[in-house]
ZANU-309006 format. One record per residue (C-alpha): residue number from 0; x, y, z. Coordinates in nm, 3 decimals. Layout:
BEGIN
seq east north up
NUM X Y Z;
...
% end
This chain:
BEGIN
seq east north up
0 -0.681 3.569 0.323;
1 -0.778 3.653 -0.012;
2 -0.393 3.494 -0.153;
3 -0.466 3.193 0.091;
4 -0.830 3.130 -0.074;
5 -0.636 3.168 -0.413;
6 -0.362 2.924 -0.328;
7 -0.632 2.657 -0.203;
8 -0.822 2.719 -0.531;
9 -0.533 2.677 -0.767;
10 -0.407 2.360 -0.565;
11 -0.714 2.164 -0.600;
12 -0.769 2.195 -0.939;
13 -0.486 2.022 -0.994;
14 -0.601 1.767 -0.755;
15 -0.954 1.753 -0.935;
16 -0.751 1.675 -1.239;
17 -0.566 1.414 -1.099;
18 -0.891 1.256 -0.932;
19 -0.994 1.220 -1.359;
20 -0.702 1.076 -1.368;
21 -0.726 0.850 -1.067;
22 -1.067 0.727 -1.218;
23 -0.927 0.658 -1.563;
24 -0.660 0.483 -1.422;
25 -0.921 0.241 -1.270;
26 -1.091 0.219 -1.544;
27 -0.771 0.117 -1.749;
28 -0.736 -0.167 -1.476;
29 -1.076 -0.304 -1.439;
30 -1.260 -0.251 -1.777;
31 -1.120 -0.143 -2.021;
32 -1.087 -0.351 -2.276;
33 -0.681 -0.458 -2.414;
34 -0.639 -0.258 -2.769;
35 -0.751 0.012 -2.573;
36 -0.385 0.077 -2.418;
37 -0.250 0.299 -2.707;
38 -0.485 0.580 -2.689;
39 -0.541 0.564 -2.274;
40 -0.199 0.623 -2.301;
41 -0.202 0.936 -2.473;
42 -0.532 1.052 -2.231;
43 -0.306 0.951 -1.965;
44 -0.018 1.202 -2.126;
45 -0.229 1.490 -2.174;
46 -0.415 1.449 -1.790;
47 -0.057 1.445 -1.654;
48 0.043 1.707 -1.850;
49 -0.254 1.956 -1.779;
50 -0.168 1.887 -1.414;
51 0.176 1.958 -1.409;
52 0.150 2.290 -1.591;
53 -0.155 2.386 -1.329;
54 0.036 2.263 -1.040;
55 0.363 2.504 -1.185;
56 0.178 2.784 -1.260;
57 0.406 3.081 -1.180;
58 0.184 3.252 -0.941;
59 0.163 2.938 -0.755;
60 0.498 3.017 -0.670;
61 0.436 3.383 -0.586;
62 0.129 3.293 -0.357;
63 0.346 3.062 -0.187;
64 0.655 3.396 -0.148;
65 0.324 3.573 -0.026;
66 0.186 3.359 0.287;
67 0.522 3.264 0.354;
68 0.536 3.568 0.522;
69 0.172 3.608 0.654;
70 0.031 3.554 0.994;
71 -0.084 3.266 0.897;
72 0.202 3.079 0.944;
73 0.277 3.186 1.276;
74 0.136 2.860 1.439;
75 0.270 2.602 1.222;
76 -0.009 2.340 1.321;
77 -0.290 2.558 1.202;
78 -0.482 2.427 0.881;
79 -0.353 2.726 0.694;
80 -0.018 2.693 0.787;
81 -0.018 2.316 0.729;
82 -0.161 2.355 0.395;
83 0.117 2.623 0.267;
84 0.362 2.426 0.390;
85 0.253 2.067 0.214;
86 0.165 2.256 -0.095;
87 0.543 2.412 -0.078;
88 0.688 2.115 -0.087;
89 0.468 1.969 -0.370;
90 0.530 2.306 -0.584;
91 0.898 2.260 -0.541;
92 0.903 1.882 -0.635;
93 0.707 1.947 -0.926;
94 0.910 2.271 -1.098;
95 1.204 2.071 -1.095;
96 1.061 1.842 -1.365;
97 1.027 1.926 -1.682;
98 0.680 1.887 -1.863;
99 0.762 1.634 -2.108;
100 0.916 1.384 -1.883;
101 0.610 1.391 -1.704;
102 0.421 1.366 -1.994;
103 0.639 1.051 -2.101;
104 0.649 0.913 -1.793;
105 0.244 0.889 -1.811;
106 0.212 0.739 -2.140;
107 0.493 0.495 -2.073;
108 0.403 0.352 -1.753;
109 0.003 0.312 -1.845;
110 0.165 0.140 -2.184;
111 0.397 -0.052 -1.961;
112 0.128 -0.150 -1.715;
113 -0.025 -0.326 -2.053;
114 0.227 -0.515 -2.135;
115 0.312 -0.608 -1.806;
116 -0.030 -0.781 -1.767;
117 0.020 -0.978 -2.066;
118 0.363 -1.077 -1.976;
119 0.293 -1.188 -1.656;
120 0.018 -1.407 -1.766;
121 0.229 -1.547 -2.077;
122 0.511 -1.596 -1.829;
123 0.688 -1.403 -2.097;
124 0.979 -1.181 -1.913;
125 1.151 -1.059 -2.270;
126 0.804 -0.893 -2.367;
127 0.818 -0.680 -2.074;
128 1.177 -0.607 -2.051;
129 1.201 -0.292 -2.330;
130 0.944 -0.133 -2.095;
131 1.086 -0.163 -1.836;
132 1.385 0.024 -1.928;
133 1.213 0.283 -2.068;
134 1.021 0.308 -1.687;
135 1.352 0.270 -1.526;
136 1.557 0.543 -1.773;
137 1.273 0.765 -1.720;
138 1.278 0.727 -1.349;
139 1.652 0.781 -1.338;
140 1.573 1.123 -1.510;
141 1.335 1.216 -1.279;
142 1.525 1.113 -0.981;
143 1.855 1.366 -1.119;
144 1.594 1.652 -1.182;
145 1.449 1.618 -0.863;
146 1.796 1.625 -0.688;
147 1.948 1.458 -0.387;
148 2.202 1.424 -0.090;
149 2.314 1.058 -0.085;
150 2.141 0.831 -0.323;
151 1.938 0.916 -0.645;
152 1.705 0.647 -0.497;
153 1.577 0.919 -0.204;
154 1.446 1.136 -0.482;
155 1.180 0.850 -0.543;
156 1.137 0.710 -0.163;
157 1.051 1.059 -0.087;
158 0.792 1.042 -0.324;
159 0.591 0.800 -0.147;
160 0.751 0.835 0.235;
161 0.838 1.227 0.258;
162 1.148 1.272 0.455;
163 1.239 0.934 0.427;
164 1.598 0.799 0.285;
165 1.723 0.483 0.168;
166 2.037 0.472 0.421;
167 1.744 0.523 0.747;
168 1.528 0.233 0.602;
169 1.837 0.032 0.577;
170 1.929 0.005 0.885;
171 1.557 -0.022 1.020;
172 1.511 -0.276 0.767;
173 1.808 -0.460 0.908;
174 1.735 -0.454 1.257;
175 1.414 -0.605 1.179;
176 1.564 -0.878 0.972;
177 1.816 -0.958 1.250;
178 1.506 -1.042 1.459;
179 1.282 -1.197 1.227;
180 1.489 -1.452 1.061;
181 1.550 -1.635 1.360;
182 1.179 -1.580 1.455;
183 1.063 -1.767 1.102;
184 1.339 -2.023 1.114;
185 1.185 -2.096 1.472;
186 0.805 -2.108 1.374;
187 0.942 -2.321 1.011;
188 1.100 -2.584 1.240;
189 0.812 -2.634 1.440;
190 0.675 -2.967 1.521;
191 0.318 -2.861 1.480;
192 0.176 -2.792 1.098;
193 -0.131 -2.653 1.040;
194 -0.415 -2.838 0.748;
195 -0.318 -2.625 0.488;
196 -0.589 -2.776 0.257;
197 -0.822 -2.627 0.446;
198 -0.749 -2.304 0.219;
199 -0.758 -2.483 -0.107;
200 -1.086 -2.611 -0.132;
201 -1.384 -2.519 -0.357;
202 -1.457 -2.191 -0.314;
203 -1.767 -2.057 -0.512;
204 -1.651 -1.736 -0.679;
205 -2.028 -1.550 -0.635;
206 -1.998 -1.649 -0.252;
207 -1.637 -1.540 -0.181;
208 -1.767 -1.206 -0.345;
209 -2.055 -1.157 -0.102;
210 -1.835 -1.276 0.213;
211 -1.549 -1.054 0.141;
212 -1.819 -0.796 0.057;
213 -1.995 -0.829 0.411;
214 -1.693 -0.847 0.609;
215 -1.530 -0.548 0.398;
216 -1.892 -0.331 0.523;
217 -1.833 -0.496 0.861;
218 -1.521 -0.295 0.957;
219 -1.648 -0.026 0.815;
220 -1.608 0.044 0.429;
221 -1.897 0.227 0.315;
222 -2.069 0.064 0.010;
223 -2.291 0.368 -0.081;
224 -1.948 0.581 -0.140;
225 -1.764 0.280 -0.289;
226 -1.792 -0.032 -0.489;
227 -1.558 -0.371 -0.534;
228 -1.431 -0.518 -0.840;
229 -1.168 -0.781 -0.994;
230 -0.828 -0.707 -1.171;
231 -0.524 -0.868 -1.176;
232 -0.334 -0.628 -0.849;
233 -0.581 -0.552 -0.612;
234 -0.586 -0.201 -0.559;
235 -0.725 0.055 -0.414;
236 -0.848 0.435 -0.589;
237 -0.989 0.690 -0.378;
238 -1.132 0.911 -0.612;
239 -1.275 1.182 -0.419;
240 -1.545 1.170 -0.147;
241 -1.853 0.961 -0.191;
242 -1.613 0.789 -0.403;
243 -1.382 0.570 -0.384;
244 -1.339 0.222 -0.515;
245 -1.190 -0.157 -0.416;
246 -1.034 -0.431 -0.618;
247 -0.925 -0.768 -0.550;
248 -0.855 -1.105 -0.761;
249 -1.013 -1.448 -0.617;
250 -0.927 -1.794 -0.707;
251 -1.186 -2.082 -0.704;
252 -0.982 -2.288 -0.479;
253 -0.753 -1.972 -0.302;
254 -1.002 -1.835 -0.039;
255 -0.681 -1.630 0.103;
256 -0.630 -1.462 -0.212;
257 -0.964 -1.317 -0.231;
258 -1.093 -1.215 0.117;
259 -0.753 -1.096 0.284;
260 -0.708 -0.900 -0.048;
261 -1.072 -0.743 0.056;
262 -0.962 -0.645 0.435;
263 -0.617 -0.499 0.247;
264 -0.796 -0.287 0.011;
265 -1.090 -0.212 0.268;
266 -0.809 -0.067 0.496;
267 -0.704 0.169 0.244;
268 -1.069 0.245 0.174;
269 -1.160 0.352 0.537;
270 -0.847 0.589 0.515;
271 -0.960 0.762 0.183;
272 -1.316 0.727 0.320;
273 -1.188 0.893 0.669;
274 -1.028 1.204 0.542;
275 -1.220 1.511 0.613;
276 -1.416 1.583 0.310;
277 -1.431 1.966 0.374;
278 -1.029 1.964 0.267;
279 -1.081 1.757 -0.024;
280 -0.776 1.886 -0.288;
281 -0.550 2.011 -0.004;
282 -0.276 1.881 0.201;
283 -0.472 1.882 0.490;
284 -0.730 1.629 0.346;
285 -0.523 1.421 0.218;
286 -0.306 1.114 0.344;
287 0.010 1.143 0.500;
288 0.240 0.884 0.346;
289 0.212 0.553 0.185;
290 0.362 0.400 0.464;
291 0.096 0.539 0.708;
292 -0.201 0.424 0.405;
293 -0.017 0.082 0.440;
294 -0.010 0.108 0.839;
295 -0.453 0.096 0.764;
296 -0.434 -0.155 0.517;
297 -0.220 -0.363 0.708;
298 -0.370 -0.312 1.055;
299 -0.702 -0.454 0.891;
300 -0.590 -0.743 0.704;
301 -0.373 -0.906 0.955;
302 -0.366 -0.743 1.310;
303 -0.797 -0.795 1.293;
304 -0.884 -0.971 1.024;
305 -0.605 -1.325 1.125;
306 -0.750 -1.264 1.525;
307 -0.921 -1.507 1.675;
308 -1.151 -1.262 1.809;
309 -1.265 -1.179 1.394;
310 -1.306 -1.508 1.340;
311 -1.514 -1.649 1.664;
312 -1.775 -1.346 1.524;
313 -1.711 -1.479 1.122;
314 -1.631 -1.790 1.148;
315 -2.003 -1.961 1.127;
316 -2.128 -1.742 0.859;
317 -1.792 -1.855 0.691;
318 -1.970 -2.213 0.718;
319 -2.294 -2.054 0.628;
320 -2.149 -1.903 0.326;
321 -1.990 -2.251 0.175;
322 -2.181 -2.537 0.252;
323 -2.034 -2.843 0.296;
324 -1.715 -2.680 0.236;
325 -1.599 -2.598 0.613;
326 -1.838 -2.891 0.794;
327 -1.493 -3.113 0.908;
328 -1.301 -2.743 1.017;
329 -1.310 -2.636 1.353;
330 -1.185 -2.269 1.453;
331 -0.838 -2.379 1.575;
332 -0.773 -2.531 1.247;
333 -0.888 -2.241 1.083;
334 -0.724 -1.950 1.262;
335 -0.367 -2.175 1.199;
336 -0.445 -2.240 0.821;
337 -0.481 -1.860 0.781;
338 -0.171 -1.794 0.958;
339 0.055 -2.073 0.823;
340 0.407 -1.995 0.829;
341 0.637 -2.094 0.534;
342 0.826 -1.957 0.252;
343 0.617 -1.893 -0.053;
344 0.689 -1.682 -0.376;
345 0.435 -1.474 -0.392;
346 0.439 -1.134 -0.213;
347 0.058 -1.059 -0.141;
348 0.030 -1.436 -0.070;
349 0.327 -1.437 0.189;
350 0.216 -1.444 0.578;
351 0.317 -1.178 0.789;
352 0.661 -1.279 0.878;
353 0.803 -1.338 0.592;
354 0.620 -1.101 0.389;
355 0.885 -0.844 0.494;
356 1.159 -1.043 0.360;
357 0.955 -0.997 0.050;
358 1.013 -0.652 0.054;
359 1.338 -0.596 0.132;
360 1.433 -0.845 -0.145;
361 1.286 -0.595 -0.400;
362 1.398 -0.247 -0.216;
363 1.746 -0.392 -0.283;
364 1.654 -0.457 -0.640;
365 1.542 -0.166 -0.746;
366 1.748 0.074 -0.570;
367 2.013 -0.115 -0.758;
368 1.807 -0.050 -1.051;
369 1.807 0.344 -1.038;
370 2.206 0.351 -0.968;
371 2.249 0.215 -1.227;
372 2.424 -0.135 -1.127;
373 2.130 -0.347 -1.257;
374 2.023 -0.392 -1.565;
375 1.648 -0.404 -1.620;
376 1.715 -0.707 -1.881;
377 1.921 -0.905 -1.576;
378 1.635 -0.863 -1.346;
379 1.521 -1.238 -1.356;
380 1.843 -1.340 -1.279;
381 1.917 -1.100 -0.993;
382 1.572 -1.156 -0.836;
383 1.628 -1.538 -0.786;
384 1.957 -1.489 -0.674;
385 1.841 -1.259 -0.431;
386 1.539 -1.519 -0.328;
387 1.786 -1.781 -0.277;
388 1.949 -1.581 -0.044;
389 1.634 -1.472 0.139;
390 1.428 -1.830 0.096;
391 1.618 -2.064 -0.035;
392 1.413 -2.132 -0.288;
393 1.418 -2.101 -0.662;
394 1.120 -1.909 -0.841;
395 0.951 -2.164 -1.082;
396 0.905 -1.921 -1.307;
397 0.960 -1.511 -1.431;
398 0.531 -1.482 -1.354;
399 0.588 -1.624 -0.989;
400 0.935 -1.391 -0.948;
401 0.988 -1.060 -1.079;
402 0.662 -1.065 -1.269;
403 0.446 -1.075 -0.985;
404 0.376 -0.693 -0.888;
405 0.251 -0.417 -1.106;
406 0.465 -0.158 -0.943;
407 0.775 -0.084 -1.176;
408 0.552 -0.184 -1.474;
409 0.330 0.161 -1.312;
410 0.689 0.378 -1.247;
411 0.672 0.291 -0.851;
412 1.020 0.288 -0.773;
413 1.051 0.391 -0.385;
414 0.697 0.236 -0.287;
415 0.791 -0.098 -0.204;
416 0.984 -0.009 0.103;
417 0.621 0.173 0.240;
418 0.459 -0.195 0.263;
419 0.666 -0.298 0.578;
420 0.688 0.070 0.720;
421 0.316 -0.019 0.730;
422 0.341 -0.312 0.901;
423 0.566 -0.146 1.148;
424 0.332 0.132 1.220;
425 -0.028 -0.047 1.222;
426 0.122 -0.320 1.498;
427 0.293 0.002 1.705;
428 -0.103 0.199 1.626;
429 -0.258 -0.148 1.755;
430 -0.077 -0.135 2.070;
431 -0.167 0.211 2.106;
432 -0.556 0.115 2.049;
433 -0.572 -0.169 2.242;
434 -0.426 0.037 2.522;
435 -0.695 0.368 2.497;
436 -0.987 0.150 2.404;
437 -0.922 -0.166 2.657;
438 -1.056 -0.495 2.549;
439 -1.137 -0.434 2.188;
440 -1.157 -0.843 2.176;
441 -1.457 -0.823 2.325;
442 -1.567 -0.559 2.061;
443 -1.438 -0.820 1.747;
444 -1.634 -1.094 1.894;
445 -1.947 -0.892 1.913;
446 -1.859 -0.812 1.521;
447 -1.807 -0.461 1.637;
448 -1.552 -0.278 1.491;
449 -1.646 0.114 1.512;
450 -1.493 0.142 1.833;
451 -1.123 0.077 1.661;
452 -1.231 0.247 1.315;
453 -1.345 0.577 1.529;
454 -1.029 0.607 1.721;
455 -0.835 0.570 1.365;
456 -1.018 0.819 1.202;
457 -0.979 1.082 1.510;
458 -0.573 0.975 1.524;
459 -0.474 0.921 1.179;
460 -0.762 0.974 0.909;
461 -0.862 1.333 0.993;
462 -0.505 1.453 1.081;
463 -0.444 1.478 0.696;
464 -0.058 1.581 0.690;
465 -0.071 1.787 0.969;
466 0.245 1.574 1.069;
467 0.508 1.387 0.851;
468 0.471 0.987 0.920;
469 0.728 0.952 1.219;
470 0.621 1.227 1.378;
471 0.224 1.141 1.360;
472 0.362 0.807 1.494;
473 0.502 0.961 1.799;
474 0.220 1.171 1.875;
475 -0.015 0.864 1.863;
476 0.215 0.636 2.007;
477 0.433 0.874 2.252;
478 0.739 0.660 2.134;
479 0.962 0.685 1.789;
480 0.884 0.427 1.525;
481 1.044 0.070 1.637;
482 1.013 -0.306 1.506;
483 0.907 -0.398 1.885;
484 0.569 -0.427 1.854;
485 0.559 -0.583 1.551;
486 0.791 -0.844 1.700;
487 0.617 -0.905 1.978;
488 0.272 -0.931 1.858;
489 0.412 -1.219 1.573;
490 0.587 -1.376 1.872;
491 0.266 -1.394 2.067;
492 0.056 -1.539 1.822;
493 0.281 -1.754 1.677;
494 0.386 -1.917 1.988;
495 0.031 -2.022 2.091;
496 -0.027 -2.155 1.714;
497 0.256 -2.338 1.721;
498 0.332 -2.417 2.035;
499 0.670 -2.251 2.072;
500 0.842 -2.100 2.382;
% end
């Protein structure tokens, strides 16, 4: 035990490291102020650095040799045995890279991120397009050091999704198109529109702060281990336990933009706030896969937080909350305003149907990006080409196409694809609840939510990585990952909005 208790020391000092980092990274996004970008950069390079050569460390490797061939491996669902096999695979990822890419790849990116921000508010593509390549050269190095079977592009899914390939989400990605286009165009050509102004009234700033706030505690985000601020890309940063921290953007006449941003990053709050403390810095307390963080997110935002059942609990001290605002609304026009189907440009703006379509516009892009068939400087071009295809509609401008999301400006080539594997796993988890738990309705309308957050803590939280993402799913679910549920829970609640068969 005494190489174990070594191992599990070494690993989460690099994890400690990378929780400064985590925090500085916030920091960088929230409050810090613009000239400040050159020199968080080089913090940024030095933090990554320090990890790397920790996480490397030779007799990481020979602890690893060591337990390998312990007892402690014999049951491969133990915590030790999870642990030494997670950390293996991190350890191995990591030697393949070579310090100063990593290092460059941290300045660049929190540089890039910069720049981006500027660029999307200036509307001014050309800015951001030398940092781009750099991100996307960089990336390209990274993905040939790292190594892989079919497409450079895996080296970076796996990243984010581990085990995951860019030929499997494909073809899931295409069934679920083949089902959901004719699903939209059905809902789109519906006789019945919902009052869309309804969402684009005055919307006090302070208030829609305090209401997202409440509802965010509501579900179950804990406000005395976390806080919520305003950026530009809501995000989320779990920095460690007892801390971990929300972000959102709000609109004086967008309350969508605002409060469903809330539920999103409270999702991914209650998972960082639902991982067993006691293996903070290991595998084993720590989340499973951005697709299965996105499943939480997801599952909060849309599956509750669009219900009726949310909304007959929130819905007066929504009228409470603005007065004045809400007195001609009744709860039928609300529940369709939030869940108005159309095409729209914006990704975290889209509704749930076509929000996918969203995403498989840009895994496309970029995976065209690392092979090298793209060139970062054509990217305007090929992204409203692309949305023509998918929407048939033109973006207005660079800031409401390809300069909408912070992710490639941040190196996160390979995460976009984890947004609809979340969708795809929190409506297939759903199912599951609804089925254990029985009428969690009646729980919603009661503004009772711990039932649902209790049996995703036990299932998912405190699992850690016990079990890669599909397999976790079939152990919940007792069935393989499938667009089924997801399809039939938009289908159900789309048909009694808009009154289709």
């Amino acid at each position: 035990m005494e190489a174990y208790d070594e191992l599990i020391q070494r690993f989460k000092e690099t994890r400690l490291l990378e929780s400064i980092g985590g925090l500085v990274g916030w920091d960088e996004r929230t409050y810090m102020p613009p000239r400040g970008s050159a020199h968080r950069a080089e913090q940024m390079a030095l933090l990554a650095k320090l990890c790397h050569q920790k996480l490397t460390d030779r007799r990481i490797g020979e602890l690893l040799i060591k337990l390998e061939q312990s007892p402690l491996v014999k049951d491969d669902e133990s915590v030790q045995a999870v642990n030494i096999r997670e950390i293996r695979r991190v350890y191995d990822r990591a030697v393949k890279l070579p310090e100063s890419l990593v290092e460059e790849l941290a300045r660049v990116t929190t540089r890039a991120q910069n720049v981006w921000q500027e660029a999307r508010k200036d509307n001014d593509f050309a800015a951001f397009a030398p940092w781009l390549e750099k991100v996307v050269h960089l990336k390209r190095q990274e993905a040939q050091a790292i190594g892989f079977k079919e497409s450079p592009y895996d080296a970076l899914l796996d990243e984010y999704e581990p085990g995951a390939t860019a030929s499997e989400i494909t073809k899931v990605f295409a069934e679920l198109r083949k089902d959901l286009v004719p699903l939209v165009q059905e809902v789109t050509s519906a006789k019945k529109k919902p009052r869309k102004d309804i969402l684009s009234r005055d919307y006090a700033l302070d208030r829609q702060h305090l209401f997202g706030q409440s509802a965010a505690a509501a579900i179950g985000f804990d406000f005395t281990s976390g806080r919520l601020d305003t950026t530009v890309h809501p995000f989320c940063s779990g920095i460690g336990p007892g801390d971990c921290r929300l972000t959102t953007r709000f609109h004086p006449r967008e309350f969508n933009q605002g409060f469903f941003g809330i539920l999103h990053e409270a999702g991914h709050g209650i998972y960082d706030q639902g991982l067993d403390a006691d293996h903070f810095g290991t595998p084993m307390g720590s989340a499973v896969s951005l697709g299965i963080h996105e499943s939480q997110s997801r599952l909060w935002e849309n599956q509750v937080g669009r219900g009726r059942p949310f909304w007959e609990h929130f819905f007066p001290r929504l009228k409470q909350s603005f007065p004045g605002t809400m007195d001609d609304v009744s709860l039928d026009d609300w529940l369709f305003a939030i869940n108005n189907v159309e095409r729209s440009f914006i990704r975290v703006e889209a509704d749930e149907a076509n929000y996918n379509m969203h995403i498989i516009v840009r895994f496309e892009l970029e995976q065209a990006l690392i092979r090298g068939d793209l060139n970062p400087r054509d990217v305007p071009g090929a992204w409203n080409e692309k949305f023509r295809q998918s929407f048939e509609l033109t973006p207005p401008s660079d800031a409401q196409g390809c300069l909408q999301d912070i992710h490639w400006s941040m190196g996160g080539l390979g995460y976009f694809p984890t947004y609809t594997l979340g969708n795809l796993y929190a409506a297939q988890l759903m199912e599951q609840a609804r089925k254990d738990l029985g009428n969690l309705d009646d729980d919603f309308r009661r503004g009772d939510f711990a039932g649902l957050k209790t049996w995703l803590n036990d299932n998912v939280h405190r699992r850690g990585q016990k079990y890669r993402p599909r397999e976790l799913c079939r152990r919940i679910t007792g069935r393989p990952l499938s667009h089924g549920p997801l399809l039939k829970y938009l289908r159900q609640k789309y048909a009694e909005l808009y009154e289709i068969r």
